[in-house]
C-alpha positions, 0 to 999 in steps of 0.5 A: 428291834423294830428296825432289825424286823423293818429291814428284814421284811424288806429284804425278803419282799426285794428278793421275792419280787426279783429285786436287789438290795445291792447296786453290784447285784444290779449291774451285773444283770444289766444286758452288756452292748456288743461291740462294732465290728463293722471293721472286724475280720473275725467273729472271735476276740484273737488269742494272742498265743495263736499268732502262728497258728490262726489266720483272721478269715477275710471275705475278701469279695465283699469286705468294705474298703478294699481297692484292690485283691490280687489273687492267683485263683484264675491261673492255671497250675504252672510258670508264672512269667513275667507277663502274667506279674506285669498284668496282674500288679499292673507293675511300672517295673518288674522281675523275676530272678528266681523260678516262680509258678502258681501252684494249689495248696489249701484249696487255693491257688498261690505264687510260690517262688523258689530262691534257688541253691547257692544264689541271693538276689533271686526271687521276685520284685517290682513297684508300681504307682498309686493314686496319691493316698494321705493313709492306706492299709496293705496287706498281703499272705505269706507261707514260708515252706518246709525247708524254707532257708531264711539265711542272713535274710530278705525282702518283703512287700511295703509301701512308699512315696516317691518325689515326681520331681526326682529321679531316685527311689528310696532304696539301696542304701542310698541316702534320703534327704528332705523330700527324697521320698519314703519307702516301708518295706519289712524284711525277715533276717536270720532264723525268721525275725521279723523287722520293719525296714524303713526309708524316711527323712529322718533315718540314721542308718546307711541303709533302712532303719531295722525296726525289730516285731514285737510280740508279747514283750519279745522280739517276733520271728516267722516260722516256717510252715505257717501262714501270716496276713501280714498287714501294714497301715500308713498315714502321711505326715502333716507338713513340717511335722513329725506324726507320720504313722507306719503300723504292722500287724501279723495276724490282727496283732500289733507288732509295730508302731511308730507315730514319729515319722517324717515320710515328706518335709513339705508335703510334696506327696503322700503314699503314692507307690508298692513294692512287692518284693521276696528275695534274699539280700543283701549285696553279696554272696553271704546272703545266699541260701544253702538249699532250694528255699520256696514261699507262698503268696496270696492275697495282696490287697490296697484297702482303705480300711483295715481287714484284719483287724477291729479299729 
């Protein structure tokens, strides 16, 4: 009885002293740190349902790491030639194929580029070289429009490395062998599905390995009328060692992963090359699209840290 009375007393003094007579009580007050976000885009952990609705907001003057922001604000509405795409990626080479013009479109200035009726191969590409990086982050905003004909599918920007010592791009379904250089552009295929397209030393298909998005458990497609940052990171291998990196993300979210890659044998390079590519193809007239097909650009950044994204 005297310890039925002692603990109550005791109980009762705790409670009226803002003190807690149990562990989980006291826990749950403490304050709850707030996490880093020196490398974080956005303010609000992303819902993973808003994948095609919700565009991570990137201060793309001051956000730290950022190499390189090409972006269309300073060109007039009209035809984007082909002198303003060599000056403005300072591309080794370039075309295009397709109609291309700066047009505004949510308070911005973008690069729409038009497949026309009937055609494939017609859009826009070039590469240029970088200074030599063991890991980089690009990334880039693309809009498919309205009527947007993704047909059997098409090109889209990436990283590469390229061997000084040769004379061949990783590309055109040609075969790469130790050293030949890498190349990880992704591709859109029928109905918007979205896939890596990637070159390497060890790939077992013709042409580049098709790596298929992954959303939630499912296969990930574009939709049109829809805005994706679409953001790639790559980390060179060490030398004689299968852990070269390749990650996407599509609006802050994974999409793809590989840690397996052999991007050079020796270590001869590293990422040292772009492609900025959209165009449909494909080496034959299957892959033409049926009606006027336009998509929208902007924001094409080389950032040594990740903008989309918290690491």
């Amino acid at each position: 009885m005297k310890n039925l009375l002692l603990c109550t007393f005791t109980c009762i003094f705790l409670v009226a002293c803002g003190g807690s007579s149990s562990t989980d009580d006291k826990t749950q007050t403490e304050k709850v740190p707030t996490p880093d976000k020196e490398d974080s885009a956005t303010d609000k952990e992303l819902d993973p349902s808003k994948i095609h609705d919700v565009v991570p907001n990137v201060d793309y003057k001051n956000a730290s790491g950022i190499i390189n922001d090409i972006n269309f604000e300073n060109h007039q509405n009209g035809a984007y030639t082909a002198a303003l795409f060599k000056s403005d990626f300072n591309n080794e080479w370039g075309k295009i194929t397709g109609r291309a013009n700066i047009v505004e479109r949510n308070g911005s200035q973008q690069l729409a580029i038009t497949h026309p009726k009937d055609h494939y191969k017609q859009g826009i590409s070039g590469g240029k070289k970088l200074t030599e990086y063991n890991e980089l982050y690009f990334s880039y905003q693309i809009t498919f429009g309205k009527n947007y004909d993704f047909s059997m599918g098409g090109k889209l920007p990436g990283l590469a490395g390229l061997n000084s010592d040769i004379d061949k791009k990783p590309d055109g379904c040609k075969t790469v062998g130790q050293d030949d250089g890498f190349s990880l552009r992704s591709m859109f295929r029928e109905n918007g599905r979205a896939i890596g397209y990637f070159y390497h030393q060890d790939k077992t298909n013709k042409c580049g390995d098709e790596i298929d998005y992954q959303h939630e458990g499912k296969n990930f497609s574009f939709k049109r009328e829809k805005t994706y940052l679409i953001e790639q990171y790559v980390k060179i291998n060490d030398a004689n060692q299968k852990n070269g990196i390749v990650t996407i993300y599509v609006n802050g979210f994974k999409v793809l992963e590989k840690t397996d890659m052999t991007f050079s044998e020796n270590g001869k390079y590293a990422i040292n090359y772009q492609y900025f590519q959209l165009w449909h193809g494909g080496n034959s007239n299957d892959w033409a699209v049926d009606r006027d097909s336009t998509g929208y650009l902007d924001h094409v950044v080389l950032s040594t840290k990740p903008i989309s994204y918290s690491k």
